[in-house]
Each structure stands twice: as structure tokens, then as C-alpha cells.
C-alpha positions in Angstrom: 0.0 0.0 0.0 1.0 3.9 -0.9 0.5 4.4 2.7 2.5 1.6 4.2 5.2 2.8 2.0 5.4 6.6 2.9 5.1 5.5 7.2 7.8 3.5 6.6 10.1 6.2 5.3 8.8 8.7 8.0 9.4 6.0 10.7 12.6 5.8 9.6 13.5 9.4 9.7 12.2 9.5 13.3 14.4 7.2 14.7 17.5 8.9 12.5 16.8 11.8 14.5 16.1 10.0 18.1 19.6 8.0 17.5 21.1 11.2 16.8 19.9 13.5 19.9 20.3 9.4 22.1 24.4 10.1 20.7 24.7 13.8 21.2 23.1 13.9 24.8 25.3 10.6 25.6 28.2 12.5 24.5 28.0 15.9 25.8 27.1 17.2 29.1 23.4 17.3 28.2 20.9 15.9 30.7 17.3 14.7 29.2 14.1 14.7 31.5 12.7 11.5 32.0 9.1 12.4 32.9 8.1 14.3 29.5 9.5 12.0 27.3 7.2 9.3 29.5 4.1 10.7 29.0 5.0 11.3 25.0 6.0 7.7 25.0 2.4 7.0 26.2 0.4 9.4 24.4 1.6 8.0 20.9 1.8 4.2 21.8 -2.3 5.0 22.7 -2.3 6.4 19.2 -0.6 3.6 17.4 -2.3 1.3 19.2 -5.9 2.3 18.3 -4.7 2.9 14.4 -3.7 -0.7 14.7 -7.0 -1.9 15.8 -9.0 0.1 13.8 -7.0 -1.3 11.0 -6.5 -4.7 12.1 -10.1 -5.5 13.7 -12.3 -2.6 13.4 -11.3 -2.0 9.7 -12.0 2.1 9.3 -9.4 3.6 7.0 -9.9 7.1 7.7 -9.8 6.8 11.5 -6.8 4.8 11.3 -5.2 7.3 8.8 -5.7 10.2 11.7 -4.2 8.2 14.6 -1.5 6.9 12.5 -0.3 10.5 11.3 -0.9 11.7 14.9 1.1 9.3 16.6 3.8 9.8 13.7 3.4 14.0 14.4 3.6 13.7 17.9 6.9 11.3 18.2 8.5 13.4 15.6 7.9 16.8 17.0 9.4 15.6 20.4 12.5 14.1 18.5 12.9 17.3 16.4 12.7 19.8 19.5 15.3 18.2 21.2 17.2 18.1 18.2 16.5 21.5 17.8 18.1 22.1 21.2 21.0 20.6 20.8 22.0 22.3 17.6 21.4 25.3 19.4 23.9 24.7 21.6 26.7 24.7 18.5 27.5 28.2 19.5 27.8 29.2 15.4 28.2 33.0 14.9 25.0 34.7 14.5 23.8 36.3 11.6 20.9 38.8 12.1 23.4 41.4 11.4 23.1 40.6 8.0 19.0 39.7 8.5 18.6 43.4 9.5 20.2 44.9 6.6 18.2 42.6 4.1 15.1 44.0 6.1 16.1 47.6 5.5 16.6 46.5 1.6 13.1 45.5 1.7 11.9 48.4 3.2 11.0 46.8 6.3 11.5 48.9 10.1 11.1 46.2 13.1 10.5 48.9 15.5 8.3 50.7 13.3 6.3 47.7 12.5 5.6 46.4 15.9 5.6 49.5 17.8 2.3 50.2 15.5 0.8 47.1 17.0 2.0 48.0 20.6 0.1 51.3 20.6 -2.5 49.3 19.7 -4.1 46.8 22.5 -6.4 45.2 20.6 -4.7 44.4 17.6 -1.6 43.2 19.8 -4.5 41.3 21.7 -5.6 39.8 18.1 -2.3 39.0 17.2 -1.6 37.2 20.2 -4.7 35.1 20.3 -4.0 33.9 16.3 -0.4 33.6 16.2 -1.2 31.0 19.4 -4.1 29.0 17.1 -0.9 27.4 14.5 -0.5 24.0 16.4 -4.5 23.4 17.2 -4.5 24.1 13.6 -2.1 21.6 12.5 -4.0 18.9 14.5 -7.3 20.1 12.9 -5.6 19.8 9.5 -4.8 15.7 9.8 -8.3 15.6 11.3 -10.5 17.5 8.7 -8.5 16.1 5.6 -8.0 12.4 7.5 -11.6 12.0 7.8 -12.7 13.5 4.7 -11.0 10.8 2.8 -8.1 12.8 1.4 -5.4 10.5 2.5 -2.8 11.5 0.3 -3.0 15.3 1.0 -3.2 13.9 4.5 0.3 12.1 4.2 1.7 15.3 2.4 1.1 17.5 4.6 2.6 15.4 7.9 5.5 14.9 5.4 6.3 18.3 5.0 5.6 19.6 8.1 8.4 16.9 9.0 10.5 18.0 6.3 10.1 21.9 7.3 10.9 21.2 10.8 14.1 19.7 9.4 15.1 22.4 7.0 14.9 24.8 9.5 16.8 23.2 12.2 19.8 22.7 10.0 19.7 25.8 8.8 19.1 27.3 12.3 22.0 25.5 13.3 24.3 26.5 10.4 23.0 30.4 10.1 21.7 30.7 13.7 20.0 34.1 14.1 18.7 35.3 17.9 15.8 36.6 15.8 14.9 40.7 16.0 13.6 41.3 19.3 16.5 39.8 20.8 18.8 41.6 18.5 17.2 45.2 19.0 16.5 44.6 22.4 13.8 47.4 23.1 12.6 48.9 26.6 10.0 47.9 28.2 8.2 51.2 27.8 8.2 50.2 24.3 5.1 47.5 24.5 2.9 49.6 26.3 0.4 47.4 27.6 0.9 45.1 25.1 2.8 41.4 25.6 3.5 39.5 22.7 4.3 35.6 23.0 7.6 35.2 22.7 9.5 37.7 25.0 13.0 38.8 25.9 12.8 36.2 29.1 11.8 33.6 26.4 14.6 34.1 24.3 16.6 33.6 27.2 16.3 30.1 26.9 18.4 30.2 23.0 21.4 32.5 24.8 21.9 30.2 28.0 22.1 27.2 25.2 24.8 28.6 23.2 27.1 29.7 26.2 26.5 26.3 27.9 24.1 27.8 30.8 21.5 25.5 29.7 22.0 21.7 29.5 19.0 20.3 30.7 16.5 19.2 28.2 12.7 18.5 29.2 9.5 18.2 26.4 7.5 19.7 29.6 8.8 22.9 28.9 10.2 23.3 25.8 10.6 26.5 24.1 10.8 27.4 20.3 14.1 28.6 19.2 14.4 28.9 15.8 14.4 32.1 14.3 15.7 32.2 10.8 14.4 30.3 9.0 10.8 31.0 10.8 9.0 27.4 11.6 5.5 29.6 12.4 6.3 30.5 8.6 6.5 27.6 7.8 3.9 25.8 9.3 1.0 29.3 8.2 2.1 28.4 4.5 1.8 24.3 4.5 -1.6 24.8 6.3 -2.7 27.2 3.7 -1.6 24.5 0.9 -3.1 21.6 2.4 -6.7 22.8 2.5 -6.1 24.5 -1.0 -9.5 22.9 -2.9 -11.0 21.9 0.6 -14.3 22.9 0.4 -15.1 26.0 2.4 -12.3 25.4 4.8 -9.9 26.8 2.0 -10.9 30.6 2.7 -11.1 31.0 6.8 -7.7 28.7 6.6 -6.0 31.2 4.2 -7.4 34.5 6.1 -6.6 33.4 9.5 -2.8 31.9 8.4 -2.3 35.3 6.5 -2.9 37.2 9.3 -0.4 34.8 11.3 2.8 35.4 8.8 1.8 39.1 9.4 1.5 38.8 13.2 5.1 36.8 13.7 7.7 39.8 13.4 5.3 41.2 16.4 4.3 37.8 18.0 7.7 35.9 17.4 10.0 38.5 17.7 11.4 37.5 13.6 13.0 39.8 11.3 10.7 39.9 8.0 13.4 37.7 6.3 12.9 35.3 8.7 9.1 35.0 7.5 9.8 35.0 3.9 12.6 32.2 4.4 10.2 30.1 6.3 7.2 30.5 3.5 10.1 29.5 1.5 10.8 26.5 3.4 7.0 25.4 3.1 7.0 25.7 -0.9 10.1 23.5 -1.3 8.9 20.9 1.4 5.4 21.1 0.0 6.8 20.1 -3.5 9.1 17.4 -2.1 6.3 15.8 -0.3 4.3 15.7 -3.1 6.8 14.5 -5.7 7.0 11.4 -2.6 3.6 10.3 -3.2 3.9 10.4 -7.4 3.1 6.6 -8.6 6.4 6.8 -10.1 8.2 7.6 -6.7 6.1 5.2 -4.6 6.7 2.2 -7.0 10.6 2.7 -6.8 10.2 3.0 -2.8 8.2 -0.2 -3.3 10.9 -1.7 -5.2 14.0 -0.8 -2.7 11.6 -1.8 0.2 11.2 -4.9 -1.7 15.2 -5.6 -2.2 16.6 -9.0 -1.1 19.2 -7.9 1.8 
């Protein structure tokens, strides 16, 4: 089956990435937190275990399809946030610098732009209460399209999500950016009444990483700490893609995800780049994904799968 095929390969890159952060956190002085990764453990083994029955006795493809993608979405974005810490913690120089001055090429003041939302409780209030809706949104999204049938966009889009996740930590780790907020550093007097998401306290977290302040890692609390490329981007554009053609879901999907890349340099504390970098991100892990589930690309990962060792 198309299906089998694709959770193989996504299986596969989950445990890459768990043997990978298992090696670095054996090697290094990093400490791992038994209790969250417990109770992630259990959460997707109740998953997998109720896709398996509703594929093995209670045969109902579309409920299985949600609890298998689930269970694949929630391992891999444990795995990939410690992962994401870790590279953190590489210490390469940062670049936003160089993210500021592309800003000012496209015209785009920081200050200026989110010191219009700050005078502004209500719309900092609205930006806020959307740019928080991206990961109840993600889980709506293998929901809606698992149970409507559309198992392949279904797959696609977990795929890419686990793709972007990817691109951005490597890149993070390679061109690591602190992001604009924690760049410009502005007073307090600057928010008003205003308080966006991620703060200067937040950000904290990134710093005591990279100078070695930091070395316990816990899924309880973990924090977001990617800046260029942005993973909100990211994750706004692929939802926007996946309900493209989706009934009347397309058009409240696109407004409210629109609204999201517009809120991040405010809510996220990103340079603009940042944004367009992760909406780039999404396009080329959108295509990839999709070129995954072509006949011709599923019969050749039939074939290898099928290989004599």
C-alpha cells in the first residue's frame, strides 16, 4: 500500500533523529528529563495502538489514517525539538546582522512595525490570540482532511511539516539568528500594555544554550528557538496549501494563516526575512512531499523496500 510505504520512510526518519539526539546527549554534558518523554511515550503508543485496531479489527481507513499520522506528528515533533536544542547549543556565529540589513533592503522597520501594534491593544491582543491558534490548527488539519478521505494530501502535509521542521533546524544550526527582538532589544516602555508571545525572558532560553548555561533538556517545557528560517512561517504556508480545494475550509484557513505570517515579526520577535525564508521553506517541502507520493516515486520505494538484503 501507498500508505505503508510513505510510514515506513517517516518511521525511519524519526528514529535517525532520536539515535542522533540518544548520541549527542550521551556525549555531551546534556541531561534529558525523564518524565516528559514518559508521557509522550504514552500518548503515541495510545495512538498507534488504536490505528492498529481500527485497521486490524475494526477495519476504518480514515480513522486509522488520523491516529496513525498523529502518533507519527507527535513522536516526531518531540525528537525534532530536542534536536532542535542541541543544535542550538553549537555556538555558530549569528547572523541577524546581515537579516537586519536585508530588512532595510526591503523596506521593512522592526520597531516601526511592531511599535504600531503595541500602541495598539487590541490588535496586539488579536495577534496574540492567532499567532497562538498554529498547532490546534495543525492537528485540525490531519483531522479534517483524514476524515474527509483525502489520504494522500493527508500524508503530504505530515510529510512536509516533517520536512520543514528539518530544513529549519539545519539551517538554524548552520546560520543561527537570535531573531529581531533579541537583537534590538527594546525597553519595556516600548510594549505599552501590550505582551507579545515570545519575550526577551523567552529568548533567554536560545542564549543560556549557546554559552552552555542551559544543558537540561525537558519536552515539559520546551521552548521554540528557531528564528531564521521562521518554523510559524512555515507551518501558516503548509496549512494554507493543504486545504487549497478543501471545500469551504480553504478561505477561513487562508485569512486566518495570513494574518499569522503578518503577526510573527510582532508575536515571534522575527526579522521579515525570517518569515519569507520560512514561506520559503514550506514551498520547497510542499513540493518534495508531493513529488513522494507520485506513482512513479512510490513504485521505486516499493521496489527498494522490496530488495533481497
Amino acid at each position: 500500500m501507498k500508505s505503508d510505504v510513505q510510514t515506513f520512510y517517516k518511521v525511519a526518519i524519526i528514529i535517525g533523529i532520536l539515535a542522533i539526539d540518544a548520541i549527542w546527549i550521551a556525549l555531551t554534558d546534556f541531561h534529558l528529563e525523564g518524565q516528559g518523554v514518559l508521557r509522550v511515550f504514552a500518548v503515541t503508543a495510545f495512538f498507534g495502538i488504536v490505528a492498529v485496531i481500527y485497521r486490524v479489527w475494526r477495519p476504518m481507513q480514515a480513522f486509522e489514517l488520523v491516529c496513525a499520522e498523529t502518533a507519527i506528528l507527535l513522536s516526531f515533533t518531540a525528537a525534532a525539538a530536542i534536536l532542535s536544542y542541541l543544535v542550538t547549543s553549537l555556538d555558530r556565529p549569528l547572523i541577524d546582522a546581515q537579516l537586519v540589513t536585508l530588512d532595510a533592503a526591503l523596506g521593512f522597520d522592526w520597531s516601526a512595525y511592531v511599535g504600531y501594534v503595541s500602541e495598539r491593544p487590541l490588535l496586539g491582543l488579536l495577534c496574540s490570540v492567532i499567532y497562538l491558534t498554529t498547532l490546534a490548527q495543525v492537528a485540525l488539519a490531519v483531522i479534517v482532511l483524514g476524515l474527509a478521505g483525502r489520504t494522500e494530501r493527508t500524508q503530504q502535509f505530515v510529510t512536509a511539516v516533517m520536512l520543514g521542521a528539518l530544513a529549519c533546524i539545519i539551517v538554524s544550526g548552520i546560520l543561527p539568528s537570535a531573531g529581531a527582538l533579541a537583537t534590538i532589544r527594546p525597553v519595556d516602555s516600548f510594549w505599552g500594555s501590550h505582551h507579545p508571545v515570545v519575550d526577551l525572558d523567552y529568548k533567554q532560553t536560545f542564549f543560556d544554550l549557546r554559552t552552555g548555561g542551559e544543558r537540561l533538556v525537558s519536552l515539559d517545557s520546551m521552548k521554540g528557538l528557531i528564528a531564521f528560517p521562521s518554523y510559524h512561517g512555515t507551518l501558516s504556508t503548509l496549512l494554507i496549501l493543504a486545504f487549497f480545494r478543501v471545500g469551504w475550509w480553504f478561505g477561513p484557513i487562508l485569512t486566518l494563516n495570513v494574518l499569522i505570517l503578518l503577526a510573527t515579526p510582532v508575536e515571534g520577535g522575527h526579522h521579515l526575512v525570517d518569515v519569507i525564508g520560512g514561506v520559503a521553506v514550506a514551498g520547497g517541502s510542499w513540493y518534495i512531499a508531493g513529488w513522494l507520493y507520485r506513482p512513479r516515486a512510490i513504485q521505486r520505494s516499493k521496489t527498494l523496500i522490496e530488495l533481497p538484503v
